[in-house]
C-alpha positions as CSV (number, residue, x, y, z in Angstrom):
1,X,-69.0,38.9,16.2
2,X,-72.3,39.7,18.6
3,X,-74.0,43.0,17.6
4,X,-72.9,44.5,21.0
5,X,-69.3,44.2,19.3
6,X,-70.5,46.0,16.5
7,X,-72.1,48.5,18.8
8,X,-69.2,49.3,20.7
9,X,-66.7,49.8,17.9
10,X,-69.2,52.2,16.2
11,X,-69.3,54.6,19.2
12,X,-65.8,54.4,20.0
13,X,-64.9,55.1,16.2
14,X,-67.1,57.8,16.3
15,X,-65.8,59.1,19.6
16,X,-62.3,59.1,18.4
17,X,-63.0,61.1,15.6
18,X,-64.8,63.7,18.3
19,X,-68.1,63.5,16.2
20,X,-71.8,63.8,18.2
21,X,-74.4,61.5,17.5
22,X,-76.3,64.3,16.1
23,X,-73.3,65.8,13.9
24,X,-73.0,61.9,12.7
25,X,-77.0,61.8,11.8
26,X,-76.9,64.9,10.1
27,X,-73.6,63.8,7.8
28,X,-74.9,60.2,7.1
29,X,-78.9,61.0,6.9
30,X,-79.4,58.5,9.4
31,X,-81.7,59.3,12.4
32,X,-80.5,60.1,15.9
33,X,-82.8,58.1,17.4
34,X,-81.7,55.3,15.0
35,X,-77.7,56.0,15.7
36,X,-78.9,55.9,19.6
37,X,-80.6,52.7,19.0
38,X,-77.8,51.2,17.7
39,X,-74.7,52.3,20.0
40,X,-76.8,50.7,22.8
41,X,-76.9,47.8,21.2
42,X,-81.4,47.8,21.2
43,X,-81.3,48.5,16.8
44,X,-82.2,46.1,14.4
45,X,-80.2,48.4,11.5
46,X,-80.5,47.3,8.1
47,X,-77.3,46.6,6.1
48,X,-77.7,50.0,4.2
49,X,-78.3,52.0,7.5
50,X,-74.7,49.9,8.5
51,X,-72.8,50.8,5.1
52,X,-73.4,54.6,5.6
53,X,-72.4,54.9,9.4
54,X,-69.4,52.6,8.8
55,X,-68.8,55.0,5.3
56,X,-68.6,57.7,7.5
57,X,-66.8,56.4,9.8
58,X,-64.0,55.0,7.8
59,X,-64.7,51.3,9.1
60,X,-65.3,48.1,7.1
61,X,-67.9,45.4,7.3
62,X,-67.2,41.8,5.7
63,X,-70.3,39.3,5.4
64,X,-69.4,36.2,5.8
65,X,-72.2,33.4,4.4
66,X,-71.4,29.9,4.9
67,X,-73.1,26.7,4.5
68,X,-74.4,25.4,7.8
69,X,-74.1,21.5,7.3
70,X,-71.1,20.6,9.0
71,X,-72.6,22.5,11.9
72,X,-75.9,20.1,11.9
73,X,-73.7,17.0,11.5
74,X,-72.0,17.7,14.6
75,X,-76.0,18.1,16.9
């Protein structure tokens, strides 16, 4: 999934809850200017700025790490 993905579903989760960006700041102690950053797809969020916007929000994120070997065999 690209981060613009990502983006998206956070703003439309948090629209469909009817919650602002700055009601959502204040709840998860994230900044605004961080929250904007990131619905527009232009943060570079770190995984524990993620975890408490997706808390809040009620979503989910799954890591996936894989090994990349197969990927280089087929270059």
């Amino acid at each position: 999934m690209h981060f613009d993905d990502i983006a998206n579903k956070l703003k439309s989760r948090r629209e469909l809850l009817g919650i602002s960006q700055e009601e959502l700041s204040e709840i998860s102690g994230v900044g605004l200017r961080t929250i904007k950053k990131i619905e527009t797809g232009k943060g570079n969020p770190t995984i524990i700025t993620m975890r408490k916007l997706l808390f809040i929000l009620g979503l989910e994120m799954k890591i996936e790490i894989r090994n990349n070997e197969d990927d280089y065999a087929k270059m």
